[in-house]
N, C-alpha and C positions, 0 to 999 in steps of 0.2 A: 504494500500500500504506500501510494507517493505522499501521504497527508500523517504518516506516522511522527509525531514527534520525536526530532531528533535528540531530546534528554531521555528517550526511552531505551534509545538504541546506542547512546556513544555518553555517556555520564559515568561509564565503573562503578558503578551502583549510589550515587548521590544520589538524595533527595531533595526535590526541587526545594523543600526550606531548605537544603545543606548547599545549594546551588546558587540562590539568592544570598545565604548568609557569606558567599565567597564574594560574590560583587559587590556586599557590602564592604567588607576586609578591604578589597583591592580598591575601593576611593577611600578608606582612610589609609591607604599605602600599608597594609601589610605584605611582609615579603608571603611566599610562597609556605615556609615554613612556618612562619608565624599561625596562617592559615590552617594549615596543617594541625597543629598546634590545639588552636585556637577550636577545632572541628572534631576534636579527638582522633583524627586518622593519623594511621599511620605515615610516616614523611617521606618514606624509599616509594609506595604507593601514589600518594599525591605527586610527589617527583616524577614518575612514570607516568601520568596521567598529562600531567604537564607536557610533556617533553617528544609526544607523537603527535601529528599533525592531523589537524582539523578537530580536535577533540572540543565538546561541550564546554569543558571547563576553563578553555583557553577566552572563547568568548563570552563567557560570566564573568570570566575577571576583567576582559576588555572592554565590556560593556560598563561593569562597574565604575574601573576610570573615567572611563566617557562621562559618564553619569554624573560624577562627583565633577568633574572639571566645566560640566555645564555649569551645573550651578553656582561655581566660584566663579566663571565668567560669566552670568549672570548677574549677580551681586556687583563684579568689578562694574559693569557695565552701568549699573544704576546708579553706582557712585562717582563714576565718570558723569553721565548726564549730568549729575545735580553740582557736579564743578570740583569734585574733590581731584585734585592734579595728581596724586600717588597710583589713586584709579587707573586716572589717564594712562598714565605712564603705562602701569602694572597691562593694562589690559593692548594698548598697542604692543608690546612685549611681547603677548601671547599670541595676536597678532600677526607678528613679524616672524614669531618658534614655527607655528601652524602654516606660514606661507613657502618656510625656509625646507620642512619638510616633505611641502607636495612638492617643491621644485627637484628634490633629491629624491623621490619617489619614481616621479618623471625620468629624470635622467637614466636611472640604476634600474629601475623595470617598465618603464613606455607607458606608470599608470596616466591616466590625467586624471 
């Protein structure tokens, strides 16, 4: 079936709260291990899980950052409008990280 969720099929047995509580970890920047840790699993496990490609838990935690990073550019953003210059600053910065990235994306694999 094409409409199977794929935490049913590629998660190593996490539980979608155990999957949610990693993308929470990962916007407050826990390491890998921390998580681990943190989830009571075991860390040669999680490592392993981690470390093969296209796996679930690569994008829980990627998603997580995303997540967390909205919303501090968010905030930067509102504090920029209403004139605070640190904002400013802070938020062109990120900006400028996020522009400097797609162009090395580009280059290194033809994404646009």
């Amino acid at each position: 079936n094409m409409e199977t969720n794929p935490t049913q099929i590629d998660n190593i047995g996490f539980s979608q709260e155990e999957l949610e509580s990693i993308e929470h970890l990962a916007g407050l920047n826990y390491t890998p291990l921390q998580m681990a840790t943190f989830l009571d699993v075991e860390p040669v496990r999680f490592m392993k899980a981690l470390h093969v490609a296209n796996r679930i838990i690569n994008f829980h935690i990627n998603k997580g950052k995303l997540e967390a990073e909205y919303l501090v550019n968010e905030k930067l953003l509102q504090n920029a409008k209403s004139g605070n210059l640190t904002a400013v600053m802070m938020f062109n910065n990120a900006r400028d990280r996020n522009e400097i990235e797609s162009i090395k994306r580009r280059i290194l694999y033809g994404e646009d």
